[in-house]
C-alpha positions as CSV (number, residue, x, y, z in Angstrom):
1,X,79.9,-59.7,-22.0
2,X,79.5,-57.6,-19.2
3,X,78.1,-54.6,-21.5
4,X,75.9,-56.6,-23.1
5,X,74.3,-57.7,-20.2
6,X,73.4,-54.1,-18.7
7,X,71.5,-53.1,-21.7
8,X,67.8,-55.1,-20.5
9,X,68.6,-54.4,-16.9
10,X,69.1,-50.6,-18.2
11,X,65.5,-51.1,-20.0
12,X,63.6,-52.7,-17.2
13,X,64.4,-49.6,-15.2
14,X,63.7,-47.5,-17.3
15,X,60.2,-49.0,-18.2
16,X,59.6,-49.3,-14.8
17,X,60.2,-45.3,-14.9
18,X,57.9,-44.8,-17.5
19,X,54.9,-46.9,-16.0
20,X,55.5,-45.5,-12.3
21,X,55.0,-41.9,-14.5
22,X,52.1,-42.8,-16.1
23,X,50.4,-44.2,-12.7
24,X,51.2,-40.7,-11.5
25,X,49.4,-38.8,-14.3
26,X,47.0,-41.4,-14.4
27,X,46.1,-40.6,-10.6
28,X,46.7,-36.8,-11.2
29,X,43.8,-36.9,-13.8
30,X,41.8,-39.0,-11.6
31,X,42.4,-36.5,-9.0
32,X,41.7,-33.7,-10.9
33,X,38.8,-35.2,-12.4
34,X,37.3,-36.2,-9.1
35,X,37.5,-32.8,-7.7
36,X,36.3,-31.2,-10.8
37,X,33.1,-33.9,-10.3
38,X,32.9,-32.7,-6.2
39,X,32.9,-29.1,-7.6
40,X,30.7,-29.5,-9.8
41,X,28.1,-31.7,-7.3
42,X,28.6,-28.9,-4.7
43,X,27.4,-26.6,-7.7
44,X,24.4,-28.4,-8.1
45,X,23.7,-28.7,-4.1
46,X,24.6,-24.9,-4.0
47,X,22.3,-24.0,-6.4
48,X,19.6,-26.5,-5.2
49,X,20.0,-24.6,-1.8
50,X,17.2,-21.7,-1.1
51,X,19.1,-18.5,-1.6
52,X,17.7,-14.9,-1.0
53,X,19.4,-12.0,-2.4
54,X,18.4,-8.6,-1.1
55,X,19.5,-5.4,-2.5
56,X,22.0,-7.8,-4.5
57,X,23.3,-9.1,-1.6
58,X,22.8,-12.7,-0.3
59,X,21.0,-13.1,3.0
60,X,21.8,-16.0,5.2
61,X,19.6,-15.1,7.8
62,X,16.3,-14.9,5.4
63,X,18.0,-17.9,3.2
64,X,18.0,-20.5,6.2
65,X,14.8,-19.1,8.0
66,X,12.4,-21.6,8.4
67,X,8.9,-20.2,6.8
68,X,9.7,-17.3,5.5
69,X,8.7,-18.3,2.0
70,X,6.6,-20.9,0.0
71,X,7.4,-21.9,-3.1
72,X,4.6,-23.9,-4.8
73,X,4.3,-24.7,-8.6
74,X,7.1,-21.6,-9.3
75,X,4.7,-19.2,-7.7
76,X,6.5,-17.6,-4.2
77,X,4.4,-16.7,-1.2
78,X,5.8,-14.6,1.5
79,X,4.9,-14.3,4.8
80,X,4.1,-10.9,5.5
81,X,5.7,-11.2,9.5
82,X,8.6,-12.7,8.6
83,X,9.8,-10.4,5.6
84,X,8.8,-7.3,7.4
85,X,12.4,-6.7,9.7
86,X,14.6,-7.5,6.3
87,X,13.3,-4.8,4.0
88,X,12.6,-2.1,7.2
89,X,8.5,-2.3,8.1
90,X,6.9,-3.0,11.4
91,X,4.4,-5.9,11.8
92,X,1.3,-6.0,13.9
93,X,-1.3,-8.4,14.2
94,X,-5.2,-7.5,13.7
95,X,-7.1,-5.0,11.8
96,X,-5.5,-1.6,11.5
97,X,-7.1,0.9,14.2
98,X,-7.9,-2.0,16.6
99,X,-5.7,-3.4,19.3
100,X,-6.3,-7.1,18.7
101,X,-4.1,-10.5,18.1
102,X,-6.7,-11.7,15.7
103,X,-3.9,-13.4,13.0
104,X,-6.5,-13.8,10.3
105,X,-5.7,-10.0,9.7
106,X,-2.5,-7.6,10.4
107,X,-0.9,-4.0,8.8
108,X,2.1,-2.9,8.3
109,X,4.0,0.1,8.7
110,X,7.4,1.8,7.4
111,X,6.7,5.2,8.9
112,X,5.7,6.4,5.5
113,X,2.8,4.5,4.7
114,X,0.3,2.0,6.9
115,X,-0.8,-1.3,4.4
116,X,-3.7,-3.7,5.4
117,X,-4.2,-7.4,5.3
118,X,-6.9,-9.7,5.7
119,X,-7.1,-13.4,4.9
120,X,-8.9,-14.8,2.1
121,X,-8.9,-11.3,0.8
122,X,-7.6,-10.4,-3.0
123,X,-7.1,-6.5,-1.6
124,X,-5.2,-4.0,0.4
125,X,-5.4,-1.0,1.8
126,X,-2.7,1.6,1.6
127,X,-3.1,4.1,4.3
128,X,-1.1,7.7,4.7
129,X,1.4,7.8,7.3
130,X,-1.4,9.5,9.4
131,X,-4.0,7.1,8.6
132,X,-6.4,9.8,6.9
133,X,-6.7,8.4,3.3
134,X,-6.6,5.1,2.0
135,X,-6.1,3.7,-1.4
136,X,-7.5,-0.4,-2.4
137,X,-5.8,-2.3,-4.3
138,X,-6.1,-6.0,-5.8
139,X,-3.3,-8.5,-5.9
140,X,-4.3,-11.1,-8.1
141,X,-4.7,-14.1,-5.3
142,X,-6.1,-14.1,-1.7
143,X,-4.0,-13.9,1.3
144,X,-3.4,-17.1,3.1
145,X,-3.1,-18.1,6.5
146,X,-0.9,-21.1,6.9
147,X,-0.5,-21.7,10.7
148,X,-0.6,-18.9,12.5
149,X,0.9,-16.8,9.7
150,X,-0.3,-14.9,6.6
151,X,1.2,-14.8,3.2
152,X,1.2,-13.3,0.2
153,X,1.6,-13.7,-3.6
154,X,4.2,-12.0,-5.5
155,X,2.4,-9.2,-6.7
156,X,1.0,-8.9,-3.4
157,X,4.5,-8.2,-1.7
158,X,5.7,-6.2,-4.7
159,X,2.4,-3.2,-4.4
160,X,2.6,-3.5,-0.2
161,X,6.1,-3.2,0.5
162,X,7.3,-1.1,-2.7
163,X,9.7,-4.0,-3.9
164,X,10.7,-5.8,-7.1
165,X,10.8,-9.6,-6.3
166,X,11.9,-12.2,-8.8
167,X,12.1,-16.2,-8.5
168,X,14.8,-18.0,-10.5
169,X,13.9,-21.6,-10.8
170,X,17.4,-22.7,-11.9
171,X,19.6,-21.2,-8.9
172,X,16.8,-21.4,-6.5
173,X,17.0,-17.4,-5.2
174,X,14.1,-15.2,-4.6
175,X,15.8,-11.8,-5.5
176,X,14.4,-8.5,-3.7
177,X,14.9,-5.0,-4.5
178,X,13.8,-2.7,-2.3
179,X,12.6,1.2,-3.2
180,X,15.5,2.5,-1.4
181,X,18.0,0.7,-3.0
182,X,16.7,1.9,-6.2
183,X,16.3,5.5,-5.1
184,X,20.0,5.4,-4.0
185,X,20.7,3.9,-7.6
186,X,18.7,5.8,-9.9
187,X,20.2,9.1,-8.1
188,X,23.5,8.0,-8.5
189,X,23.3,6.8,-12.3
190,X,21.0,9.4,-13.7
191,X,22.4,12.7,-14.0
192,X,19.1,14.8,-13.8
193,X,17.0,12.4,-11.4
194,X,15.7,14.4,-8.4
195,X,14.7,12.1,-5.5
196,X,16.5,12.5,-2.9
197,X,17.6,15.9,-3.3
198,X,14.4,17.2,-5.1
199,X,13.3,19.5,-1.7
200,X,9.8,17.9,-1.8
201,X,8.0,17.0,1.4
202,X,8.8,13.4,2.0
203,X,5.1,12.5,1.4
204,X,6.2,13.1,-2.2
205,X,9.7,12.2,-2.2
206,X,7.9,8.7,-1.2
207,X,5.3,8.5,-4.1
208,X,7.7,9.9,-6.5
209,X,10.1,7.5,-5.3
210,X,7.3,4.9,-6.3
211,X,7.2,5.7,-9.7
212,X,10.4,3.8,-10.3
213,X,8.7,0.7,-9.8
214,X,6.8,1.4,-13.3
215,X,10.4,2.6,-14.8
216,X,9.4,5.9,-14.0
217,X,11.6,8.7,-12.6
218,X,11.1,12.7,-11.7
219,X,14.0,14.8,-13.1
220,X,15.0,18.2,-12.7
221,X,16.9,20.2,-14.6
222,X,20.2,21.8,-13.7
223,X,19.6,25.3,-14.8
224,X,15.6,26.2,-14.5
225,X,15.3,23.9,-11.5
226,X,12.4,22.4,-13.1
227,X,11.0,19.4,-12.8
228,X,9.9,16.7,-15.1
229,X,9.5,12.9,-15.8
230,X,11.5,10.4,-17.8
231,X,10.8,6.6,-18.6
232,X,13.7,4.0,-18.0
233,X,12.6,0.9,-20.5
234,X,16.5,0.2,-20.2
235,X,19.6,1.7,-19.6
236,X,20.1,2.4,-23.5
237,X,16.7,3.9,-23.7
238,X,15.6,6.7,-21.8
239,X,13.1,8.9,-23.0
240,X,11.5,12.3,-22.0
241,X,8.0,11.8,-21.2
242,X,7.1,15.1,-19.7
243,X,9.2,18.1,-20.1
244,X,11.2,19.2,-16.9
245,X,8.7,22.9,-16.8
246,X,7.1,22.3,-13.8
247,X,8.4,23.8,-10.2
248,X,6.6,20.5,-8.9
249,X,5.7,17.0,-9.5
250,X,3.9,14.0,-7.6
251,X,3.5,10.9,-8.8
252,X,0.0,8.9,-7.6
253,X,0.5,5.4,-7.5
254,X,-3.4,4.7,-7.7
255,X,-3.9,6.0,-11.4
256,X,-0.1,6.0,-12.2
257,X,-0.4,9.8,-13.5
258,X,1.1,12.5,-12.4
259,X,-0.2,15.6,-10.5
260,X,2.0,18.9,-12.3
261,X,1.8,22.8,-10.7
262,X,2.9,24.7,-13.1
263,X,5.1,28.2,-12.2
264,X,1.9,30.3,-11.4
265,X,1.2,27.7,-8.7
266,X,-2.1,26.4,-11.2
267,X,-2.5,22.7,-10.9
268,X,-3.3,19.6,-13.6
269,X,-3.0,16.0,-14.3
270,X,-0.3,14.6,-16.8
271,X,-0.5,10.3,-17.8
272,X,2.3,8.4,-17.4
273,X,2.4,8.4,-21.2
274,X,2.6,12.1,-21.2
275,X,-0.6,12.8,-22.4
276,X,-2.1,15.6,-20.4
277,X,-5.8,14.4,-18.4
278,X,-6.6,17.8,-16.5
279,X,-5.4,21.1,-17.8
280,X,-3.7,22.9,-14.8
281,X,-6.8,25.0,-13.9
282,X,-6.9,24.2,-10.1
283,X,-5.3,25.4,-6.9
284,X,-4.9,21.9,-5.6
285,X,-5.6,17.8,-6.9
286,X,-5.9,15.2,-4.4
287,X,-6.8,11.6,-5.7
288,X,-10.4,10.0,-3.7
289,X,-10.3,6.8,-5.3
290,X,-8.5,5.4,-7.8
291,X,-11.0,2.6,-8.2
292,X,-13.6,4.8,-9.6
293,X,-10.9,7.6,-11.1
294,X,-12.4,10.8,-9.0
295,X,-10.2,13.9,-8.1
296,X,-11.1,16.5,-5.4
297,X,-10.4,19.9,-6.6
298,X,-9.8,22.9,-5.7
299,X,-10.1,26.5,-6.4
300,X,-10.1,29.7,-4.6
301,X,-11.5,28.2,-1.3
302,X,-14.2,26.0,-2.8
303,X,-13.8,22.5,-3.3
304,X,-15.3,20.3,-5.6
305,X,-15.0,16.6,-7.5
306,X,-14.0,15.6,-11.3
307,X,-13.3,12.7,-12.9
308,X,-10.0,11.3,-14.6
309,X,-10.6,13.2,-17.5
310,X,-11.3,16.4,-16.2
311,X,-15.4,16.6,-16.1
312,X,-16.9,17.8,-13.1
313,X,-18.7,15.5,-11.1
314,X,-19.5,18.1,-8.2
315,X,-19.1,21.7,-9.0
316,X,-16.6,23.7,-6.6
317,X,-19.6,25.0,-4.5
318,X,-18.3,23.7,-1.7
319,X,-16.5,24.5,1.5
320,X,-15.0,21.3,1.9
321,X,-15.3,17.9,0.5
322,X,-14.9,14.9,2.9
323,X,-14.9,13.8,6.7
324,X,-13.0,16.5,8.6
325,X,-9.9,14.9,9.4
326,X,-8.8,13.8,12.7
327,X,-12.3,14.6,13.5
328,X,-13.0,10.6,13.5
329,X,-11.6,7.6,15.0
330,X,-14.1,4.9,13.0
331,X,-12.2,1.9,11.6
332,X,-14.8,1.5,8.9
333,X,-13.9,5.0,7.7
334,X,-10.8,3.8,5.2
335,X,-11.5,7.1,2.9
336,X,-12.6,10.1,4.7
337,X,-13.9,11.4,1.2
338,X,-15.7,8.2,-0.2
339,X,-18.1,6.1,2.5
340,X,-19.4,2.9,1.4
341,X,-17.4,3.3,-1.9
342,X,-20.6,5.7,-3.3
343,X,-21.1,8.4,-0.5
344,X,-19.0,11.9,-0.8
345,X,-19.6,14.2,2.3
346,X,-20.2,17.5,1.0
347,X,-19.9,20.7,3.6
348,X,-21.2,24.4,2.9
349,X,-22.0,26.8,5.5
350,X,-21.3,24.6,8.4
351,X,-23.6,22.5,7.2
352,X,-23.5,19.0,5.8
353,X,-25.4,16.7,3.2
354,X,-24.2,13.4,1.0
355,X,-23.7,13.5,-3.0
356,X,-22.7,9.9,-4.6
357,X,-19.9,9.0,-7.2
358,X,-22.5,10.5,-10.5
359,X,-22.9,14.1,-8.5
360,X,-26.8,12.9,-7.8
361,X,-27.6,14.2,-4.3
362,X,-28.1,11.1,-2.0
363,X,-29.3,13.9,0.9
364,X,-30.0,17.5,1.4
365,X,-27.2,19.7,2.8
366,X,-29.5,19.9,6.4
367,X,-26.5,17.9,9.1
368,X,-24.9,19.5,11.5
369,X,-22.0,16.6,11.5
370,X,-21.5,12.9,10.3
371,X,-20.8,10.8,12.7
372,X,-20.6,10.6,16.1
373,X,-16.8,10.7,17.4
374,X,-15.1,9.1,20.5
375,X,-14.9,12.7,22.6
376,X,-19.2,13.1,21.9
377,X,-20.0,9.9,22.8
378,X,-18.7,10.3,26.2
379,X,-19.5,6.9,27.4
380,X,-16.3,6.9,29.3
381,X,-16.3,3.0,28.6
382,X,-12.9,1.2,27.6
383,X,-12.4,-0.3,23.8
384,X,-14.8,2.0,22.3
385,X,-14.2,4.0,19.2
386,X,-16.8,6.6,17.7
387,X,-18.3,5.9,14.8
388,X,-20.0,7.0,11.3
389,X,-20.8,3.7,10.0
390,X,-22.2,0.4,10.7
391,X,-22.0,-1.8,7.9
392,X,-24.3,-4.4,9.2
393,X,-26.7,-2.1,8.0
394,X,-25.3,0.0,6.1
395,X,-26.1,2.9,8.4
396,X,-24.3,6.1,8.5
397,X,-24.8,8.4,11.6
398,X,-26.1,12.1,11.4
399,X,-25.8,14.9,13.8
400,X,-28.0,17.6,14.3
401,X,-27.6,20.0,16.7
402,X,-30.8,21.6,19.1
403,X,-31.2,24.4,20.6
404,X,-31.6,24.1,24.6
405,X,-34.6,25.6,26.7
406,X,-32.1,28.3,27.5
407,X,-32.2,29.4,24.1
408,X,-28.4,29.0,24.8
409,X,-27.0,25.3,25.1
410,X,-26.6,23.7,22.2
411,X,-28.1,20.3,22.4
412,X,-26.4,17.3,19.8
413,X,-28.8,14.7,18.7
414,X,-28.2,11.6,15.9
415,X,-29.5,9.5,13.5
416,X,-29.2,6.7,10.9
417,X,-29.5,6.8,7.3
418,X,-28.6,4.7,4.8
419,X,-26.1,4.9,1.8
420,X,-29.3,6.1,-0.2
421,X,-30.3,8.8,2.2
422,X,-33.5,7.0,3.9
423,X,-33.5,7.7,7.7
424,X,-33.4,4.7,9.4
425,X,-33.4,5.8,13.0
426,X,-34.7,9.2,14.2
427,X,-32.3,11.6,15.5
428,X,-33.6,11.1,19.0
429,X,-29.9,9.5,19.7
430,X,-28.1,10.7,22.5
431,X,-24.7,8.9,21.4
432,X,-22.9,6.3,19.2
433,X,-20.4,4.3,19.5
434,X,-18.9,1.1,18.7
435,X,-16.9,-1.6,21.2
436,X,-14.5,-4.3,20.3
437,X,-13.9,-7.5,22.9
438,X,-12.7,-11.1,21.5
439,X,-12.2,-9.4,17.6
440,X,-15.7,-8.8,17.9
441,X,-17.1,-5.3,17.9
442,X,-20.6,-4.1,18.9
443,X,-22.6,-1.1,17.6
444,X,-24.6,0.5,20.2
445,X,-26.7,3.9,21.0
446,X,-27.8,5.6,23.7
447,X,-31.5,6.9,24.0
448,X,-32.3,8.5,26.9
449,X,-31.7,6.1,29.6
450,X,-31.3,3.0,27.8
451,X,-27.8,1.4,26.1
452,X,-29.6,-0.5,22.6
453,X,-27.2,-2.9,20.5
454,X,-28.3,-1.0,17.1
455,X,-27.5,-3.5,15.1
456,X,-29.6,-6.5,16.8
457,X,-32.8,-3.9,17.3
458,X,-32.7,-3.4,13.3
459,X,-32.8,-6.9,12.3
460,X,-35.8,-6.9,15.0
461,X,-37.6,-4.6,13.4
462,X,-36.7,-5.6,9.8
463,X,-38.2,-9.2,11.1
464,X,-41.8,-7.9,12.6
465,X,-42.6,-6.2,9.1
């Protein structure tokens, strides 16, 4: 009897094992599948999170700063300010050349280049490190001012700052890649790149360094010690495009060719597609302006001007070709060697005339300077700069030099012309210069004993004919 009894007690327990075990599982699972649900929801808030990635590595500090970026319908706008610090420039507010807070303009500058901005504009100006040449180029949208701050579109911050920036939509990251990241990169993964090691000047290790932001990269080989070119479309295919036989190359980020001296020091032009533009013919190429494709050339101390494909535009008559530089301190003045995007200075005999972007002379070679520059002016006056144009009326100032009574002292007078060559204003002008107060600057001359705001007295006189 007794045995017979234990047997349900003996099953009670032992379903009452059984359930208690499946509650546990049961509550396992529902554990497991409550964290897997958390994990997967702080996935989701992760990735909805703003995330930047720099150089591959993910930025807090730019992720969690407050204005740094705009994201409106997928399209990212920087501000130019903010981003400066992360990716190693130097912000300053107003117009390059001018010391002003004006926030509707600033530059930028990483020691190797100077870039310009200006709201509402679709341009910038790239400036060498010294500020003598400068280079325009369009970014698809205008710069905005939101608050007190500027932005700029993608392609905006890509050709300023020399970076590759990307948006992913899914994860919410705006990834940046900066061009010494990629130097550092490409040297290390390329066997024959030659960028940092090439011993170029670093004004060409810097645009050569720019090419591999159109998968570009300057080689060198190991046993001539040549140099070359090679395009990266991917790691899988990289192709020769010019043949490492030159004992120098530059890359020019205007026209995206290449300037090539040969062994016997003779110097050409070679497309990024390898085709060759200018035959190496010339002692030197430096780009004017990429925007109408002109080269200054030169050749046994003579300079002169051809185009992208090699025909001459001004013959190499010249002495020199272009403002002398550092012999200027005018704002307006973004290209020493093209004024008003038409005039090219031309010098011979210490003597100078204007000939526009066709090779048609705009004036005769009869100046004795253009321009009038901060040391001649010698108003002694604070804020003023010299200058060699006033676009308000599209005046550029003259020089001619006098001879005194003594037959000794030489006496400088100037004038305006025009970008067609029509004198404006006599050279009766004892100086020019210009003055900035309040972001606002003011042309004036000096004739005889009188101070005249150039600029007001023209529209006078335009108004009583």
């Amino acid at each position: 009897m007794d045995l017979m009894q234990e047997n349900p007690i003996k099953e009670k327990k032992s379903t009452k094992i059984k359930i208690s075990f499946i509650i546990v599982i049961v509550l396992i699972v529902i554990l497991i599948i409550s964290a897997v649900v958390l994990w997967l929801y702080s996935q989701k808030l992760q990735a909805q999170l703003f995330k930047v990635n720099i150089d591959g590595i993910l930025n807090s500090k730019a992720s969690n700063e407050e204005g740094l970026f705009i994201i409106e319908n997928e399209k990212v706008y920087t501000s130019i300010s903010g981003i400066c610090s992360y990716i190693g420039y130097t912000y300053y507010p107003g117009s390059y050349g001018q010391y002003s807070e004006d926030k509707t303009k600033c530059y930028i500058n990483n020691t190797k280049e100077i870039v310009s901005f200006s709201s509402g504009s679709d341009e910038i100006f790239k400036y060498t490190s010294d500020g003598a040449q400068s280079q325009k180029f369009e970014i698809g949208e205008e710069v905005i001012l939101r608050g007190e701050k500027l932005y700029i579109n993608e392609s905006g911050l890509s050709k300023a700052f020399n970076v590759i920036i990307n948006y992913n939509d899914n994860n919410n990251t705006v990834s940046i890649t900066t061009l010494p990241y990629l130097s550092t990169y490409y040297e290390r993964n390329i066997a024959d790149a030659s960028l940092e090691k090439s011993g170029f000047e670093d004004k060409i290790k810097f645009n050569n360094e720019k090419a591999l932001l159109n998968n570009l990269i300057v080689i060198q080989d190991a046993d001539t010690k040549l140099f070359g070119v090679k395009s990266i479309k991917s790691p899988e295919e990289i192709t020769t495009v010019i043949t490492p036989r030159y004992s120098k190359v530059e890359y020019m980020e205007g026209t995206e060719d290449f300037i090539v001296t040969t062994e016997d020091k003779k110097v050409g032009i070679i497309g990024s597609d390898g085709m060759t533009k200018v035959k190496p013919d010339y002692d030197s190429i430096d780009i004017i302006d990429k925007n109408v494709n002109l080269y200054l050339v030169s050749s046994n101390g003579k300079q002169g001007v051809i185009n992208s494909n090699g025909k001459i535009i001004i013959h190499q008559d010249y002495d020199s070709i272009g403002l002398d530089q550092g012999s200027y301190d005018d704002v307006n003045v973004v290209n020493r060697y093209l004024l008003f995007e038409k005039c090219i200075p031309v010098k011979l005999n210490n003597k100078w005339g204007i000939i526009d972007i066709n090779g048609e002379t705009i004036t005769e070679i009869k100046y004795d300077g253009i321009g009038c520059n901060k040391v001649e002016n010698n108003t002694g006056a604070k804020n003023t700069n010299g200058i060699v144009l006033i676009p308000e009326i599209d005046g550029i100032v003259v020089k001619v030099n006098n001879v005194g009574n003594d037959s000794k002292t030489i006496i400088s007078k100037y004038g305006i012309i025009n970008s067609n060559g029509e004198l404006m204003v006599n050279t009766a002008i004892n100086s020019a210069y210009a003055t900035t107060l309040a972001d606002v600057t003011t042309y004036y001359v000096t004739v005889d004993d009188q101070t005249i705001d150039i600029v007001k007295w023209w529209h006078e006189q335009e108004n009583k004919q």
